[in-house]
C-alpha positions as CSV (number, residue, x, y, z in Angstrom):
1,X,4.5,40.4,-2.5
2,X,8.4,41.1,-2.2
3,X,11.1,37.8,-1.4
4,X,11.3,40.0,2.3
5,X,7.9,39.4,3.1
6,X,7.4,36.0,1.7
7,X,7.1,33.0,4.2
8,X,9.3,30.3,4.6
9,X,7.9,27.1,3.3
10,X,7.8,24.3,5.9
11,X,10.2,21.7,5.9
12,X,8.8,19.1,3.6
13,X,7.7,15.9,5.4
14,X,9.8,12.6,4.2
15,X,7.8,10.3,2.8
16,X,8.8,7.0,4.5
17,X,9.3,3.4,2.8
18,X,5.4,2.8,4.6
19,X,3.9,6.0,2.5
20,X,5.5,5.0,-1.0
21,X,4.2,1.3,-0.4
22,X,0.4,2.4,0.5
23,X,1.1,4.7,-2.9
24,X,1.9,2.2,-5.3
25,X,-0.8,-0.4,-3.7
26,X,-3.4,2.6,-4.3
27,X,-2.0,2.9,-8.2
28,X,-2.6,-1.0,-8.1
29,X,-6.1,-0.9,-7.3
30,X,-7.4,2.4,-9.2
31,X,-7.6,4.5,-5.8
32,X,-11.0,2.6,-4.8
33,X,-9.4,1.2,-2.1
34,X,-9.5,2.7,1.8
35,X,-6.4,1.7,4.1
36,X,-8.0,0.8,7.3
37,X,-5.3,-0.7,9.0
38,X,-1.5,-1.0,7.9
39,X,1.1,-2.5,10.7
40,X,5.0,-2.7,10.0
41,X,7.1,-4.9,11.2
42,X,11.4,-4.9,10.7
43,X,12.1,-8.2,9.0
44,X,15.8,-9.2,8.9
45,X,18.2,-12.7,7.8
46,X,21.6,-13.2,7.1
47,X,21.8,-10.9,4.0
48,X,19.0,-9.1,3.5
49,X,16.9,-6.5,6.1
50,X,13.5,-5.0,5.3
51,X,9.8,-4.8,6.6
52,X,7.0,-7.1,6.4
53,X,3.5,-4.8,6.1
54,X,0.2,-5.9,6.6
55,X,-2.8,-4.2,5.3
56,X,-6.5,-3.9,5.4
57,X,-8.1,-2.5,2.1
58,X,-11.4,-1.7,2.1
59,X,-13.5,-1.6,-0.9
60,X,-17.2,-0.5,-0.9
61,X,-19.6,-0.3,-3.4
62,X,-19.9,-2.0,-6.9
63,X,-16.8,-0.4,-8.9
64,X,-14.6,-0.6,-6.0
65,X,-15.6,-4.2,-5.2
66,X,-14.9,-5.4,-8.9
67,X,-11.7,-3.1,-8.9
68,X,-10.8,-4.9,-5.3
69,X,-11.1,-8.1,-7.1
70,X,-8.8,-7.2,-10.3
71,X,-6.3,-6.3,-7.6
72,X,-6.3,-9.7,-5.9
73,X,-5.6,-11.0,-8.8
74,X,-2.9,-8.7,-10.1
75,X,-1.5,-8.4,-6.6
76,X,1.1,-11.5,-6.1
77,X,2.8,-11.1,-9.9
78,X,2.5,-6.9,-9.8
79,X,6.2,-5.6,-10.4
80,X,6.6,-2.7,-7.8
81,X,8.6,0.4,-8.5
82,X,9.0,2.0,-4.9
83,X,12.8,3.3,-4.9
84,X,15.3,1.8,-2.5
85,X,12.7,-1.4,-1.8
86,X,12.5,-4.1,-3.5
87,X,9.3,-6.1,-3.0
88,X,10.4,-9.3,-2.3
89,X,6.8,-11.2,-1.2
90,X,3.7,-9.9,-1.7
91,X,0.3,-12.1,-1.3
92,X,-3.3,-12.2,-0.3
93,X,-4.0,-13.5,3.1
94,X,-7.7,-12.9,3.4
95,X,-10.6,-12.0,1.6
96,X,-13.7,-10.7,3.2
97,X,-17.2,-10.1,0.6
98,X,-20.6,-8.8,1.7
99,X,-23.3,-8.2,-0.7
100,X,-25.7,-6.6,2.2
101,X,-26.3,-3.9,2.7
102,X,-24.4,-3.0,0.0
103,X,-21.1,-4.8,-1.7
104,X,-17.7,-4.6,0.2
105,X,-14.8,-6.2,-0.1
106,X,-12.2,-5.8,2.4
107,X,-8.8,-7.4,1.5
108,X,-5.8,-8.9,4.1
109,X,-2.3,-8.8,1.9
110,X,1.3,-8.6,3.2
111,X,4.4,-7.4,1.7
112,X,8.1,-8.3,2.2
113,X,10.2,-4.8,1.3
114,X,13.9,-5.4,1.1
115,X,16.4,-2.6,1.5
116,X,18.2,-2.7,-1.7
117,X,21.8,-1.7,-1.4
């Protein structure tokens, strides 16, 4: 196929401050992990702006319940690397754990991003 005939790529879609954040949290905990519910909220004070996110993390079945645990643990001390935020909070709100019928663990965190200037 010649450069004439080749298609144009489409534009590439920008991955927003919300879609690096659900990345590294997914890093965090292995990939066992399903988003089920992620809400974003602008945050501001005198000197800093940002977003407060809260999440709903589902993990079902043994692995992903132990790895769902290991990232409630890890989960307020973690250093983030998501460029232009800085996480300023990030904590456990709730956390839900059924054995029956199978195990699941469904985790409630939120997490303060700060623009960083």
């Amino acid at each position: 196929m010649s450069d004439e005939t080749a298609q144009p790529r489409p534009p590439r879609a920008r991955r927003t401050a919300a879609d690096r954040l659900r990345a590294a949290l997914a890093e965090l905990h292995a990939h066992y992990g399903q988003v089920l519910t992620h809400t974003e909220k602008a945050w501001a004070s005198i000197t800093f702006a940002g977003t407060r996110h809260s999440l709903a993390i589902l993990f079902a079945g043994d692995e992903a319940v132990e790895a769902g645990e290991e990232f409630v643990a890890a989960l307020p001390d973690h250093e983030f690397a998501i460029p232009g935020q800085l996480v300023a909070d990030a904590g456990v709100v709730e956390v839900e754990h059924r054995l029956i019928p199978e195990p699941r663990l469904i985790v409630r965190c939120e997490l303060l991003l700060l623009e960083e200037s």
